[in-house]
C-alpha positions as CSV (number, residue, x, y, z in Angstrom):
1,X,-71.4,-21.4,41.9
2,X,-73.7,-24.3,41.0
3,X,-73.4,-27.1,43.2
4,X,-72.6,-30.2,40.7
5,X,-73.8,-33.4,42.1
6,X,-72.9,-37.0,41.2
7,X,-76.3,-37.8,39.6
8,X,-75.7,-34.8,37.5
9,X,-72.3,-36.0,36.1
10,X,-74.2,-39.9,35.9
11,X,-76.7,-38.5,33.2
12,X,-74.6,-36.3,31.0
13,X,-71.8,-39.4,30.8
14,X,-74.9,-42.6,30.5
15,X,-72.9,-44.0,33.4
16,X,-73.9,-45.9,36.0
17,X,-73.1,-45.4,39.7
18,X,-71.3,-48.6,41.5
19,X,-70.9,-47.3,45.3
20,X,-71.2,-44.0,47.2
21,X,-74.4,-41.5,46.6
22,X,-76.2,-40.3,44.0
23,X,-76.6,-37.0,45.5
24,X,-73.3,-36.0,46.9
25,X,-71.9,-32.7,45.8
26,X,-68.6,-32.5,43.9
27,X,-66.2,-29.8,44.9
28,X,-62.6,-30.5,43.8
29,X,-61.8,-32.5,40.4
30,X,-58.7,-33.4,39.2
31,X,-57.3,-34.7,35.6
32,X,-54.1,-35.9,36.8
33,X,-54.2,-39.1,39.3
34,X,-50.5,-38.3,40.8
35,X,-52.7,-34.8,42.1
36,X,-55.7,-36.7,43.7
37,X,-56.0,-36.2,47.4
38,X,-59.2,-37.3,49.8
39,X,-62.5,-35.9,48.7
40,X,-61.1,-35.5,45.1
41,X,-63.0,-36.7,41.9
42,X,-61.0,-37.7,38.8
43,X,-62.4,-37.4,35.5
44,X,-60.1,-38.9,32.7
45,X,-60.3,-37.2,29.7
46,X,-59.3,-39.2,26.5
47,X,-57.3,-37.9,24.1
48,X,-54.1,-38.6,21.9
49,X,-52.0,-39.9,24.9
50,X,-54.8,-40.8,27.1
51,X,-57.5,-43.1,26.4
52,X,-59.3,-43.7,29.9
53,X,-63.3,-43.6,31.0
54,X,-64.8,-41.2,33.2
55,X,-63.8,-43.0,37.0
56,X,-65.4,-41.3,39.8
């Protein structure tokens, strides 16, 4: 599998990074934040019952 890095994930969402690494790798995502656990990275998808932004 390709490694996915936090740069990568920065360009394809026009975000801007506010603390950590550009170049760490992400491993484990999660949708739901009652499911997050250490090392985790959420992505919050918008959608009829959602309307969040991408949070790393």
């Amino acid at each position: 599998m390709k490694e996915l890095k936090v740069k990568e994930i920065l360009k394809i969402c026009n975000a801007e990074l506010l603390s950590g690494s550009e170049e760490e790798v992400l491993e484990n995502f999660k949708k739901d934040t009652n499911e997050i656990q250490e090392g985790d990275t959420y992505i919050g998808i918008q959608g009829e019952r959602v309307n969040r932004k991408y949070i790393f």
